[in-house]
N, CA, C and O atoms as a Maestro MAE file, in Angstrom:
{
 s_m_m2io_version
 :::
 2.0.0
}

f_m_ct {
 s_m_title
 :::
 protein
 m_atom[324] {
  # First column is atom index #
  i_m_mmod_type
  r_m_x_coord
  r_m_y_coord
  r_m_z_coord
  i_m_residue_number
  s_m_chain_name
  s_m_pdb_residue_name
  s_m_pdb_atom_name
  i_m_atomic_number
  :::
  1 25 0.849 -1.174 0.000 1 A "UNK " " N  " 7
  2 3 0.000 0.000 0.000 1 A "UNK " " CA " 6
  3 2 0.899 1.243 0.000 1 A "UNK " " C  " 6
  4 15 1.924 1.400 0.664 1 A "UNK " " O  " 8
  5 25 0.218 2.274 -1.040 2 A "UNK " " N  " 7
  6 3 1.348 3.599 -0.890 2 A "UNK " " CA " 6
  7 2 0.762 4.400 0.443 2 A "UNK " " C  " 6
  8 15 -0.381 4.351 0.897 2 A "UNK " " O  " 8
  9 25 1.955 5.183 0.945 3 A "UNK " " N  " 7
  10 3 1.944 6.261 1.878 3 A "UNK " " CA " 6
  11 2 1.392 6.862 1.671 3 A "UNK " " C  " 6
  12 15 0.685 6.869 0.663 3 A "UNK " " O  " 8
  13 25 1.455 8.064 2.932 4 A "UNK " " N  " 7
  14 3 0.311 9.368 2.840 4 A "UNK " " CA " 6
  15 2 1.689 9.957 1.747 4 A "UNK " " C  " 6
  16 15 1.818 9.207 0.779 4 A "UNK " " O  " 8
  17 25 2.351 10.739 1.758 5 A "UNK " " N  " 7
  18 3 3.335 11.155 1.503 5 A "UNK " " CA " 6
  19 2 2.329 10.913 -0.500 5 A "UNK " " C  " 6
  20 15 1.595 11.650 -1.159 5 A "UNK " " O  " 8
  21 25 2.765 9.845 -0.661 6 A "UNK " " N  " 7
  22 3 2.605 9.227 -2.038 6 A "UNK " " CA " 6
  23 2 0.574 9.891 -2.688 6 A "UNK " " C  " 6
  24 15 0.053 10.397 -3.682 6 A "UNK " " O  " 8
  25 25 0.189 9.420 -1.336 7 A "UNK " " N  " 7
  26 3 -1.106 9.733 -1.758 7 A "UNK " " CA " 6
  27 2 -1.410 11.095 -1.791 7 A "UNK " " C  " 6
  28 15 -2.581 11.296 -2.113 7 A "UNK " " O  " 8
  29 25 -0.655 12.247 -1.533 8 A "UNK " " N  " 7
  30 3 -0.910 13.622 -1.345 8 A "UNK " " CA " 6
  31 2 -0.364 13.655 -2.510 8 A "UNK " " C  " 6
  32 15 -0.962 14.542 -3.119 8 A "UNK " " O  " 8
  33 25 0.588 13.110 -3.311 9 A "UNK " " N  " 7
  34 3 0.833 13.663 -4.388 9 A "UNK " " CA " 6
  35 2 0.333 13.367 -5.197 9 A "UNK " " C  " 6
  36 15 0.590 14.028 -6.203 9 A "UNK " " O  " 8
  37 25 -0.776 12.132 -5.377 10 A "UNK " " N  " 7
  38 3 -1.179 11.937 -6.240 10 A "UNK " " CA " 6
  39 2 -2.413 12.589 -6.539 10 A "UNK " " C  " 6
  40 15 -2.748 12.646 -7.723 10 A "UNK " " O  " 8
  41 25 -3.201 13.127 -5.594 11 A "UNK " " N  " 7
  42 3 -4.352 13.803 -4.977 11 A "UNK " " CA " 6
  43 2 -4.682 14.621 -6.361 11 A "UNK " " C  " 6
  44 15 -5.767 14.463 -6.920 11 A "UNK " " O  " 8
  45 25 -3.621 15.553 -6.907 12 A "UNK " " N  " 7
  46 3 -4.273 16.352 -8.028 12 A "UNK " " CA " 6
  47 2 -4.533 15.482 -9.596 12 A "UNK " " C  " 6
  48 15 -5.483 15.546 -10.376 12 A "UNK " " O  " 8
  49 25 -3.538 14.851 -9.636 13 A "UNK " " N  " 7
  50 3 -4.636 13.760 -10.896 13 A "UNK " " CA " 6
  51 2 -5.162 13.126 -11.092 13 A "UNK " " C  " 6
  52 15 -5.672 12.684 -12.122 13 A "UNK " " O  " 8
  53 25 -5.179 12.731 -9.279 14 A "UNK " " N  " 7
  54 3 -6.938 11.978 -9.007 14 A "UNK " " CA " 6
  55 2 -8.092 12.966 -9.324 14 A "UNK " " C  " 6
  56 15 -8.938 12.552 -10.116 14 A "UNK " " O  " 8
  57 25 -8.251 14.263 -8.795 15 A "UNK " " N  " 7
  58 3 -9.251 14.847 -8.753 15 A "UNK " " CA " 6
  59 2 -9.615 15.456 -10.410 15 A "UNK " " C  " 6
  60 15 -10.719 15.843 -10.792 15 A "UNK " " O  " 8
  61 25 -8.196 15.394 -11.311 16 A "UNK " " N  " 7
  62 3 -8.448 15.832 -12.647 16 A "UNK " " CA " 6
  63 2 -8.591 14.621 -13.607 16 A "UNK " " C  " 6
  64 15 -8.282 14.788 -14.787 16 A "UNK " " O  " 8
  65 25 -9.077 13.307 -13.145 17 A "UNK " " N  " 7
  66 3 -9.025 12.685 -13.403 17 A "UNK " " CA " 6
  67 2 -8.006 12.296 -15.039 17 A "UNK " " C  " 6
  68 15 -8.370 12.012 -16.180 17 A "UNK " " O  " 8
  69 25 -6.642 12.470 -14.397 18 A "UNK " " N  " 7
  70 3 -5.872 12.114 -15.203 18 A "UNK " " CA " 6
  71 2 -4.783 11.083 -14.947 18 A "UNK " " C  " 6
  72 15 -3.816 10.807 -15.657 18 A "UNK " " O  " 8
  73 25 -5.220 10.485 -13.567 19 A "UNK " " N  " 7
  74 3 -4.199 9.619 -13.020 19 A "UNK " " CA " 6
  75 2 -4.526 8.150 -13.746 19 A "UNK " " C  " 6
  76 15 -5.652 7.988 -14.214 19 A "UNK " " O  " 8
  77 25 -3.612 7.165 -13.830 20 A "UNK " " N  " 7
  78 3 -3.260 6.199 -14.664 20 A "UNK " " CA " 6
  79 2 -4.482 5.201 -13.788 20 A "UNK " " C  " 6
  80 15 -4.956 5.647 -12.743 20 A "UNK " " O  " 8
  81 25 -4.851 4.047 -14.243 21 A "UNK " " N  " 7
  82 3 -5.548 3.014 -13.114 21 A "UNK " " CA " 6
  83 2 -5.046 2.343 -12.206 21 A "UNK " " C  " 6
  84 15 -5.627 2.019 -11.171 21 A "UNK " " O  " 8
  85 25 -3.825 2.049 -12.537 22 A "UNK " " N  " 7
  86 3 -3.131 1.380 -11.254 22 A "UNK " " CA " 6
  87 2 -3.203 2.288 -10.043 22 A "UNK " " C  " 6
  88 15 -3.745 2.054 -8.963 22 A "UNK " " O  " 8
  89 25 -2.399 3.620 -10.528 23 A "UNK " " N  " 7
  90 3 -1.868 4.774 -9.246 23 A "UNK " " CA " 6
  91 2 -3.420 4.858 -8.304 23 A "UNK " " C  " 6
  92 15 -3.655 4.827 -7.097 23 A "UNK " " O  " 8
  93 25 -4.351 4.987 -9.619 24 A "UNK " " N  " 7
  94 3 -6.241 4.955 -8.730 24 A "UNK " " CA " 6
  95 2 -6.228 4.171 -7.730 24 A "UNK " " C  " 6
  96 15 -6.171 4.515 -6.550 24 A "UNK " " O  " 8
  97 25 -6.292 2.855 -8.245 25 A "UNK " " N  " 7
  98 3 -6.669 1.868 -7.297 25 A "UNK " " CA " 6
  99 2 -5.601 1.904 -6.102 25 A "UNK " " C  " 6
  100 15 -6.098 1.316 -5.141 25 A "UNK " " O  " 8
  101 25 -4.582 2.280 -5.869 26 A "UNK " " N  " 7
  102 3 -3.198 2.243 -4.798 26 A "UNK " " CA " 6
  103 2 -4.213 3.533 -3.926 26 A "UNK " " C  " 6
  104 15 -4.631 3.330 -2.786 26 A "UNK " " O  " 8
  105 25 -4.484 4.799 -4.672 27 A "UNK " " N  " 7
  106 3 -5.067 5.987 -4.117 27 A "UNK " " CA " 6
  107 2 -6.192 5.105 -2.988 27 A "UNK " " C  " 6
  108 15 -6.215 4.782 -1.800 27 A "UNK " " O  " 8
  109 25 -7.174 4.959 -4.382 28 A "UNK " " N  " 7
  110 3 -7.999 4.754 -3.269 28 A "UNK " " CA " 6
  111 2 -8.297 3.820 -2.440 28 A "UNK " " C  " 6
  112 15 -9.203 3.895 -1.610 28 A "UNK " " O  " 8
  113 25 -7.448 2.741 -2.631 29 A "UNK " " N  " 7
  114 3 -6.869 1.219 -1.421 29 A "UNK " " CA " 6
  115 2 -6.400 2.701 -0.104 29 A "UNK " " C  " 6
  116 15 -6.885 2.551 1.017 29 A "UNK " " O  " 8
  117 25 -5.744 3.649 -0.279 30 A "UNK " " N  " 7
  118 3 -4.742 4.218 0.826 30 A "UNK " " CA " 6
  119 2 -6.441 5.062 1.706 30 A "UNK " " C  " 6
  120 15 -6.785 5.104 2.888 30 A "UNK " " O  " 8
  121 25 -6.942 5.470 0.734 31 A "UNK " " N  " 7
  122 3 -7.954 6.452 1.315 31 A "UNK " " CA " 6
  123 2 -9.245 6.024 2.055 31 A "UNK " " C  " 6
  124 15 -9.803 6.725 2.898 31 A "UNK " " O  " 8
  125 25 -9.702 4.685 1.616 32 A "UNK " " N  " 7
  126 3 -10.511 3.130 2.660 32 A "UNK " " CA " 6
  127 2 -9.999 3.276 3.891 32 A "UNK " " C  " 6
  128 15 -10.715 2.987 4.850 32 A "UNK " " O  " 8
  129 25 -8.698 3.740 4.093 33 A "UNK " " N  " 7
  130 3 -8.206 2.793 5.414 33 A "UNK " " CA " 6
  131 2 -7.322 4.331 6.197 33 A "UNK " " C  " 6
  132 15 -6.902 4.267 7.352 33 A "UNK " " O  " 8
  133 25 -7.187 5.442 5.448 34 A "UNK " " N  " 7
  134 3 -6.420 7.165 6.015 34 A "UNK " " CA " 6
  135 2 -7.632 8.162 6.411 34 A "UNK " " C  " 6
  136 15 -8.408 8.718 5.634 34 A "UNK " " O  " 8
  137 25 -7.604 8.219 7.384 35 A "UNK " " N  " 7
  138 3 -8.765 9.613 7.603 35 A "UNK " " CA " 6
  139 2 -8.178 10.508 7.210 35 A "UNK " " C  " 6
  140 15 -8.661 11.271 6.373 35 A "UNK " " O  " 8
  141 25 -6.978 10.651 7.713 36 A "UNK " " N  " 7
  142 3 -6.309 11.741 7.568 36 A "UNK " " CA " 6
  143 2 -6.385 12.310 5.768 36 A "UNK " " C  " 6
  144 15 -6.915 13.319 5.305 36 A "UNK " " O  " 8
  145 25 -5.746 11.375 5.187 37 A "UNK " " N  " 7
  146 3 -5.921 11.884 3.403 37 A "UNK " " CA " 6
  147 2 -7.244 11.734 2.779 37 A "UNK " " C  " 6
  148 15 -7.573 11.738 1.592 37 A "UNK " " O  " 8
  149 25 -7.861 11.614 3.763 38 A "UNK " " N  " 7
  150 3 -9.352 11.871 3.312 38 A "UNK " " CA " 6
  151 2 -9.572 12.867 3.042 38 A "UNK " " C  " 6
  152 15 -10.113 13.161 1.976 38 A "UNK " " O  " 8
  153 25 -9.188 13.779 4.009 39 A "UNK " " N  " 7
  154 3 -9.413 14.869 4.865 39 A "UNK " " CA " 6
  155 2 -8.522 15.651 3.668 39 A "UNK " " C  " 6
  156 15 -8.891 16.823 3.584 39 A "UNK " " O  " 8
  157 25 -7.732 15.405 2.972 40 A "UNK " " N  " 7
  158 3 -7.061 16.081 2.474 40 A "UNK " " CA " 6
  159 2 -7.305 15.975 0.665 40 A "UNK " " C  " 6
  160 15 -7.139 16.877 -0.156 40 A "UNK " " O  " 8
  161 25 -7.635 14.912 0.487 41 A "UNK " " N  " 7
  162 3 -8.535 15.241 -0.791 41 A "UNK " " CA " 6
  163 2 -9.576 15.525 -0.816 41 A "UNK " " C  " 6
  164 15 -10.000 15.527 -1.971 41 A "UNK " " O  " 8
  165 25 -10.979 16.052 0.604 42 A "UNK " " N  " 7
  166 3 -12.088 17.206 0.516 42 A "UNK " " CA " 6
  167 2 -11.419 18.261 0.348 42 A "UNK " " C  " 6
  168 15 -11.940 19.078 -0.410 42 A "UNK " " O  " 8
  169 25 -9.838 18.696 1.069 43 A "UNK " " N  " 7
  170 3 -9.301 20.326 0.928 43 A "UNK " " CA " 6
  171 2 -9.406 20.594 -0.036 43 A "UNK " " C  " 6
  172 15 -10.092 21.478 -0.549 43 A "UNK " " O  " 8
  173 25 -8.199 19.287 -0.796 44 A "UNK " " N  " 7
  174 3 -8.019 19.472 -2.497 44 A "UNK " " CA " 6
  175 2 -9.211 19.943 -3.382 44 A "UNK " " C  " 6
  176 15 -9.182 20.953 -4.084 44 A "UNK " " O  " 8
  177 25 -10.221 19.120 -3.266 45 A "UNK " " N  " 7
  178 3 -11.188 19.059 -4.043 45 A "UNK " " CA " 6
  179 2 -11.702 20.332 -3.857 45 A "UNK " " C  " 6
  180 15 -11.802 21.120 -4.798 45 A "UNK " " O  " 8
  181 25 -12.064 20.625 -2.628 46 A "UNK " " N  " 7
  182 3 -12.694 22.275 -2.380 46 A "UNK " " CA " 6
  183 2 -12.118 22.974 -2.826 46 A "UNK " " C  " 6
  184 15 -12.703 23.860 -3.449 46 A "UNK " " O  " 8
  185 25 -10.322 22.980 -2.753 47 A "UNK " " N  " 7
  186 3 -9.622 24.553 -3.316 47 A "UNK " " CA " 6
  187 2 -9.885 24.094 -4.704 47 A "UNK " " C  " 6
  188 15 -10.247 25.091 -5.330 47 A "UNK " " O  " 8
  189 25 -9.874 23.156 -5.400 48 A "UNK " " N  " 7
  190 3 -9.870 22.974 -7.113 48 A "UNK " " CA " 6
  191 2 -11.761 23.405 -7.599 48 A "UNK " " C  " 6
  192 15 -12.217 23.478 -8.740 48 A "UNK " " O  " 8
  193 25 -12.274 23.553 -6.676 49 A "UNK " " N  " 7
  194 3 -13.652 23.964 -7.376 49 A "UNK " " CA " 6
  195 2 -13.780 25.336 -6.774 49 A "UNK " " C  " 6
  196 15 -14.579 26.016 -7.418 49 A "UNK " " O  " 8
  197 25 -13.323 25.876 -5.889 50 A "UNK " " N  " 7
  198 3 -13.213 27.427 -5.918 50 A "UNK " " CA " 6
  199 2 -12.570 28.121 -6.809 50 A "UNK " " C  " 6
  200 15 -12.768 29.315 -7.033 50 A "UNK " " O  " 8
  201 25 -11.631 27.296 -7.460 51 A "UNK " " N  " 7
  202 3 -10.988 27.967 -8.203 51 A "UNK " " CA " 6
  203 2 -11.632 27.709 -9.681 51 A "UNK " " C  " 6
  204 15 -11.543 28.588 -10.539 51 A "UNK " " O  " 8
  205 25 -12.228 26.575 -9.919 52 A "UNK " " N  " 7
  206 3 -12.966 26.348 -11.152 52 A "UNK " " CA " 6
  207 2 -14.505 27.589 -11.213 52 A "UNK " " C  " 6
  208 15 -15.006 28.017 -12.253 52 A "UNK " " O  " 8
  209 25 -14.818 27.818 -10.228 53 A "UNK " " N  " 7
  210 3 -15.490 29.486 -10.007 53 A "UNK " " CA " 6
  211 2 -15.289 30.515 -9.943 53 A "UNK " " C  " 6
  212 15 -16.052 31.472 -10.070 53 A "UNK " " O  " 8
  213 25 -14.286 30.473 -9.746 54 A "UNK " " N  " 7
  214 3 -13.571 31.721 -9.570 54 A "UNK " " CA " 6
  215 2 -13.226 32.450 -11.179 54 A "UNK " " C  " 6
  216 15 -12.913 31.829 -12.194 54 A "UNK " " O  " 8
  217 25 -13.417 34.129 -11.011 55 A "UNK " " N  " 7
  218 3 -12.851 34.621 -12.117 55 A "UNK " " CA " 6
  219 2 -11.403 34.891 -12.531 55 A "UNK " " C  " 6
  220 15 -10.797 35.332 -13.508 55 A "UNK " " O  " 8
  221 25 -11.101 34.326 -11.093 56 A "UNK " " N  " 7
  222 3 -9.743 35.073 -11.203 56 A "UNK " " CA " 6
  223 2 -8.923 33.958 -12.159 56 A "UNK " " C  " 6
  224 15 -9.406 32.916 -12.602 56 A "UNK " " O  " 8
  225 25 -7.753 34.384 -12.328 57 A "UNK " " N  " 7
  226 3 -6.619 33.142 -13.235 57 A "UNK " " CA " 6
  227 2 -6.595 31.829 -12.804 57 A "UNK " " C  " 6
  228 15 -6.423 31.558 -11.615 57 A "UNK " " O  " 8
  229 25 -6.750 30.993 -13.652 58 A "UNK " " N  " 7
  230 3 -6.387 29.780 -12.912 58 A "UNK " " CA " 6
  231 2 -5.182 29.355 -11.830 58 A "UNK " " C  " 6
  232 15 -4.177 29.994 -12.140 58 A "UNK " " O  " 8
  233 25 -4.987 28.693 -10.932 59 A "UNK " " N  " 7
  234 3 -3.726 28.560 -10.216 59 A "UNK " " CA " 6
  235 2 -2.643 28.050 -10.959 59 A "UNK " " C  " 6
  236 15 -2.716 26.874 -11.315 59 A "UNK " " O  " 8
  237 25 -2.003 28.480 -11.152 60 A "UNK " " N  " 7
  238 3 -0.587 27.722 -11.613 60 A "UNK " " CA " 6
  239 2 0.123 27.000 -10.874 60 A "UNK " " C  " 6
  240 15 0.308 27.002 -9.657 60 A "UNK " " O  " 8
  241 25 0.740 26.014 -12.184 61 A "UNK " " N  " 7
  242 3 1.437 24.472 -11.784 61 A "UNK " " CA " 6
  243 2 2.715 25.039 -10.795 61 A "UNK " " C  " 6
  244 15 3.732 24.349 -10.876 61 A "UNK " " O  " 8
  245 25 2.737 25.420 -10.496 62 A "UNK " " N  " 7
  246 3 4.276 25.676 -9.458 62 A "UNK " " CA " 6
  247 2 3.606 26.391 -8.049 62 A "UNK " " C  " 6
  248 15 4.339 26.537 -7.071 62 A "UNK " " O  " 8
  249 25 2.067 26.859 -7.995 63 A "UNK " " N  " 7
  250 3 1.623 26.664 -6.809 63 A "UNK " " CA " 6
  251 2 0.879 26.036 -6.627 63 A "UNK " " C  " 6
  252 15 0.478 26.190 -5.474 63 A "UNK " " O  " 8
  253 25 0.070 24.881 -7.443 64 A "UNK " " N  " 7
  254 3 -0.041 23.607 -7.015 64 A "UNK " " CA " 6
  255 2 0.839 23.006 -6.373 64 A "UNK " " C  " 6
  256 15 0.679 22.629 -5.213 64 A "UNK " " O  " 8
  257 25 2.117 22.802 -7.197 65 A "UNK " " N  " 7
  258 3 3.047 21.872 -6.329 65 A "UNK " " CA " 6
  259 2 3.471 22.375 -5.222 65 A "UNK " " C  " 6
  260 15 3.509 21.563 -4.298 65 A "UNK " " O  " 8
  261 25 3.824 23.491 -4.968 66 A "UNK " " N  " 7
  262 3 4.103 23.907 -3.442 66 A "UNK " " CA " 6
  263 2 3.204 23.904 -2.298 66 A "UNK " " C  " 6
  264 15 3.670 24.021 -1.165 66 A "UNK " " O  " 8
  265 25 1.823 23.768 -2.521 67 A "UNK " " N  " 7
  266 3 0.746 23.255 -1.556 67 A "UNK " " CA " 6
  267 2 1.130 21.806 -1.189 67 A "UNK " " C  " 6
  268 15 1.424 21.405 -0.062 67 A "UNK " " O  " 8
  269 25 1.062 20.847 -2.711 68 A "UNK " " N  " 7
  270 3 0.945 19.477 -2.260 68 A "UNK " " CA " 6
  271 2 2.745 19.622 -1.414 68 A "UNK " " C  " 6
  272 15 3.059 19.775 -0.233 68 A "UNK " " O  " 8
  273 25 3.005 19.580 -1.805 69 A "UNK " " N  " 7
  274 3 4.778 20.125 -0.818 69 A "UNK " " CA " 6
  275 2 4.107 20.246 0.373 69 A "UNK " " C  " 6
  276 15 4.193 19.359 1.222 69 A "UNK " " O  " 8
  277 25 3.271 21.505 0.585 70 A "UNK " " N  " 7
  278 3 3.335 21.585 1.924 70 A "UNK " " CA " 6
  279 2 2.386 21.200 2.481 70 A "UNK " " C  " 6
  280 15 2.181 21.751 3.563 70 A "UNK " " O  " 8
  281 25 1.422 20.160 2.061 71 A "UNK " " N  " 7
  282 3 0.268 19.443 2.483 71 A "UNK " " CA " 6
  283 2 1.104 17.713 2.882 71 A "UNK " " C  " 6
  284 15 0.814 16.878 3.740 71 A "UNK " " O  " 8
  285 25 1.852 17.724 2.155 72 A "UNK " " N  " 7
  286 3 2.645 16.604 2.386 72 A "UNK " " CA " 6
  287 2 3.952 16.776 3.905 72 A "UNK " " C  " 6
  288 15 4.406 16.107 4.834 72 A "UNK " " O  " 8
  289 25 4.058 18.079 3.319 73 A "UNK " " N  " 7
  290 3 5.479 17.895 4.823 73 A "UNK " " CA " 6
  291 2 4.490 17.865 6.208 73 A "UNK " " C  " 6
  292 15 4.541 17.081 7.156 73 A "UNK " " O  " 8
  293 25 3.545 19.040 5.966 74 A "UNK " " N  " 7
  294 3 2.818 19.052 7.186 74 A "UNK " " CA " 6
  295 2 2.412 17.381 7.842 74 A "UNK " " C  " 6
  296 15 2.492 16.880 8.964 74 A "UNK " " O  " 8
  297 25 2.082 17.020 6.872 75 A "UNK " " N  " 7
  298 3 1.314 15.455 7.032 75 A "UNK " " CA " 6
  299 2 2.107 14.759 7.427 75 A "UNK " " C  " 6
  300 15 1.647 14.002 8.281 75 A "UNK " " O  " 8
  301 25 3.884 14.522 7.079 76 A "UNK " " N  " 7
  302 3 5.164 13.953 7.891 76 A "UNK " " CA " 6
  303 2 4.914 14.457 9.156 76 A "UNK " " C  " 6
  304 15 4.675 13.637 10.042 76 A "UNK " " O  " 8
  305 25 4.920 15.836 9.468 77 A "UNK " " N  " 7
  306 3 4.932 16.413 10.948 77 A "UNK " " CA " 6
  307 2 4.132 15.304 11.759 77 A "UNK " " C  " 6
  308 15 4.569 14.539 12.619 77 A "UNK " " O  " 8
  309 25 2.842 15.420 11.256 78 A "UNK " " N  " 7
  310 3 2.063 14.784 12.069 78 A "UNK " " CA " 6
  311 2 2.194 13.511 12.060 78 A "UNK " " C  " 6
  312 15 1.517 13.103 13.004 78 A "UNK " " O  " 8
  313 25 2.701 12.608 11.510 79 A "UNK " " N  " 7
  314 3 2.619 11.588 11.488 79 A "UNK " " CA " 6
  315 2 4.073 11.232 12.505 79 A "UNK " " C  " 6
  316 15 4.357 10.043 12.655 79 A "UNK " " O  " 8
  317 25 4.881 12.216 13.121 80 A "UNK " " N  " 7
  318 3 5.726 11.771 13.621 80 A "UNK " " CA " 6
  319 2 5.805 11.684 14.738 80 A "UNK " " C  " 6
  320 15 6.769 11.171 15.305 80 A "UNK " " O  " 8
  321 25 4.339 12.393 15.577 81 A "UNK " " N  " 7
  322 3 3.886 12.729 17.015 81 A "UNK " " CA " 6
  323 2 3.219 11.311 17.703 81 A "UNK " " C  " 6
  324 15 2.784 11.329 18.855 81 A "UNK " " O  " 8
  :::
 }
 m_bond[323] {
  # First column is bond index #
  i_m_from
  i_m_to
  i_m_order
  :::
  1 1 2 1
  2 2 3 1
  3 3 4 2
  4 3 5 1
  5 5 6 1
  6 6 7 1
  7 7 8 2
  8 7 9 1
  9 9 10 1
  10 10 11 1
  11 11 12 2
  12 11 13 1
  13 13 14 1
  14 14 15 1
  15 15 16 2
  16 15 17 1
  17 17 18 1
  18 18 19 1
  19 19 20 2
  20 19 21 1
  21 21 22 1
  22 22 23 1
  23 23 24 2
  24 23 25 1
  25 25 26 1
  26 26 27 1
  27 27 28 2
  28 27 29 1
  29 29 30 1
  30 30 31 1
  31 31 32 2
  32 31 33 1
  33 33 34 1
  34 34 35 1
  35 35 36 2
  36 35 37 1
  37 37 38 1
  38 38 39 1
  39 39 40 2
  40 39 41 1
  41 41 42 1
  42 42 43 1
  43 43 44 2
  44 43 45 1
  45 45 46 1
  46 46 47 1
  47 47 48 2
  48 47 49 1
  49 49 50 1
  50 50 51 1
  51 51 52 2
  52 51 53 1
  53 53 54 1
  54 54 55 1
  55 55 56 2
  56 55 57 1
  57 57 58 1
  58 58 59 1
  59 59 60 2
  60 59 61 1
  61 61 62 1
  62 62 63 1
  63 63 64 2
  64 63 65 1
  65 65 66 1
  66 66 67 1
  67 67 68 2
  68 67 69 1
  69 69 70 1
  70 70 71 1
  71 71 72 2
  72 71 73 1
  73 73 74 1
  74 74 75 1
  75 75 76 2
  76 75 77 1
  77 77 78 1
  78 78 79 1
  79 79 80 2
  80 79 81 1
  81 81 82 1
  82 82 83 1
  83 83 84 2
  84 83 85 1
  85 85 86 1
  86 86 87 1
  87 87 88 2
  88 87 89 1
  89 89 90 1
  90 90 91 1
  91 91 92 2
  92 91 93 1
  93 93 94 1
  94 94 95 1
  95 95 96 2
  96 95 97 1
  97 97 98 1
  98 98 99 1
  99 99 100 2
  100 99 101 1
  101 101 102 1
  102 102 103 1
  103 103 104 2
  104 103 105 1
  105 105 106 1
  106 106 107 1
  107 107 108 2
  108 107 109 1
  109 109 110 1
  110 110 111 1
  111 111 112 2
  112 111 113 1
  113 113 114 1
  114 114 115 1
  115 115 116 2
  116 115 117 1
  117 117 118 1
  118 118 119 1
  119 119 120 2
  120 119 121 1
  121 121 122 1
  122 122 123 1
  123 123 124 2
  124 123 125 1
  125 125 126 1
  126 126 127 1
  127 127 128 2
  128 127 129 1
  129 129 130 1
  130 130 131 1
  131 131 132 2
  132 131 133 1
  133 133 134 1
  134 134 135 1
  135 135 136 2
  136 135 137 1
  137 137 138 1
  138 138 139 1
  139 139 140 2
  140 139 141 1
  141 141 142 1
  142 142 143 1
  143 143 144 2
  144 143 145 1
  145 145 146 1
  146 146 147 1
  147 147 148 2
  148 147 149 1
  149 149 150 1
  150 150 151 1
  151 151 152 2
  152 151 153 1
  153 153 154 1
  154 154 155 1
  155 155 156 2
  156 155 157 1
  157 157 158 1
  158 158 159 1
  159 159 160 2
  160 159 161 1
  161 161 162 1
  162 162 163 1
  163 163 164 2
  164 163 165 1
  165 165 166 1
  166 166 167 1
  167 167 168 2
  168 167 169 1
  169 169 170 1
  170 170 171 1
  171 171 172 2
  172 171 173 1
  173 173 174 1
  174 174 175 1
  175 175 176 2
  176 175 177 1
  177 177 178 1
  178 178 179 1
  179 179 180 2
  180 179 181 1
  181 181 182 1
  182 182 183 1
  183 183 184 2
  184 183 185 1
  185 185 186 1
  186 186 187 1
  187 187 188 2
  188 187 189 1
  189 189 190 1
  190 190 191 1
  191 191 192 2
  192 191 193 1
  193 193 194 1
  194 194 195 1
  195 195 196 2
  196 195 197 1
  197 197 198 1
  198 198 199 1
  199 199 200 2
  200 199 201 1
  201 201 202 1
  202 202 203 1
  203 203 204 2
  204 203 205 1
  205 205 206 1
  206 206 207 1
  207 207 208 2
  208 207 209 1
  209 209 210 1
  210 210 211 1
  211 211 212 2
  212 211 213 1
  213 213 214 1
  214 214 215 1
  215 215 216 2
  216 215 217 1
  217 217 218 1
  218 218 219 1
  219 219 220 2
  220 219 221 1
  221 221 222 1
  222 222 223 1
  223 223 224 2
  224 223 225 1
  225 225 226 1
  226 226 227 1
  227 227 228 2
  228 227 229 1
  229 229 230 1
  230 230 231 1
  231 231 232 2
  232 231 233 1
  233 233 234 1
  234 234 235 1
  235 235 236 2
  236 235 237 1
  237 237 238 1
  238 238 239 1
  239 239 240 2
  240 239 241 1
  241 241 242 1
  242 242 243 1
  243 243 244 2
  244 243 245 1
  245 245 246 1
  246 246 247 1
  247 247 248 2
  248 247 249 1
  249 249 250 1
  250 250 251 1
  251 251 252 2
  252 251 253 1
  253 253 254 1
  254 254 255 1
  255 255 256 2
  256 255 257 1
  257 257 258 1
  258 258 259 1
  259 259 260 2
  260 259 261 1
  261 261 262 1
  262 262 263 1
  263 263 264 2
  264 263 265 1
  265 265 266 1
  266 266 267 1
  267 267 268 2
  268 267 269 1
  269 269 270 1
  270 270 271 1
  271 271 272 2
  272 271 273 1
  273 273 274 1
  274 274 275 1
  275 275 276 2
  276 275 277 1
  277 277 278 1
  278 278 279 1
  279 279 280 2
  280 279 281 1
  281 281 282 1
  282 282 283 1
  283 283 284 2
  284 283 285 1
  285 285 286 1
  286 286 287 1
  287 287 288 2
  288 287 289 1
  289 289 290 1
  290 290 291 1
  291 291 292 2
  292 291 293 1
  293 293 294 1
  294 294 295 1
  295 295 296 2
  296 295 297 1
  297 297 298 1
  298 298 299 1
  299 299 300 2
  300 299 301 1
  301 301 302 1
  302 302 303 1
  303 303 304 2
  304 303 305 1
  305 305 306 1
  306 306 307 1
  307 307 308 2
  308 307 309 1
  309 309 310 1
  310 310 311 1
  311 311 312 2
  312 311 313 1
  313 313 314 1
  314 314 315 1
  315 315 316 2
  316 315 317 1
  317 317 318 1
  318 318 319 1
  319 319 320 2
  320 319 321 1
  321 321 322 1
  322 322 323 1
  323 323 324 2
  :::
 }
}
């Protein structure tokens, strides 16, 4: 089974549904059994449809990745308590 670590990153081409079927099924084998990355693909999903409403610019790929960055380190933190 993949990590949280693994599953936070995969989180955005799950939700754009562009992730491959294998990486799916690993996702959502991890998300059955993580509250925690549950919890973190409703964030995902919420910030990606505020922003699909929104007028403003779409978010760009380099602050996507620095969220999942820091949705992921945070998630090490906690997982180390």
């Amino acid at each position: 089974m993949i990590d949280c670590v693994e599953a936070v990153r995969r989180m955005w081409s799950y939700l754009g549904a562009s992730l491959e079927p294998d990486p799916t099924v690993e996702l959502e084998e991890h998300l059955e059994v993580c509250k925690r990355c549950c919890g973190e693909l409703e964030f995902s999903r919420h910030v990606r449809d505020l922003a699909a409403t929104s007028s403003e610019p779409p978010i760009r790929d380099e602050f996507r990745d620095r969220v999942t960055k820091l949705l992921a380190a945070g998630h090490d933190r906690g997982a180390a308590r």
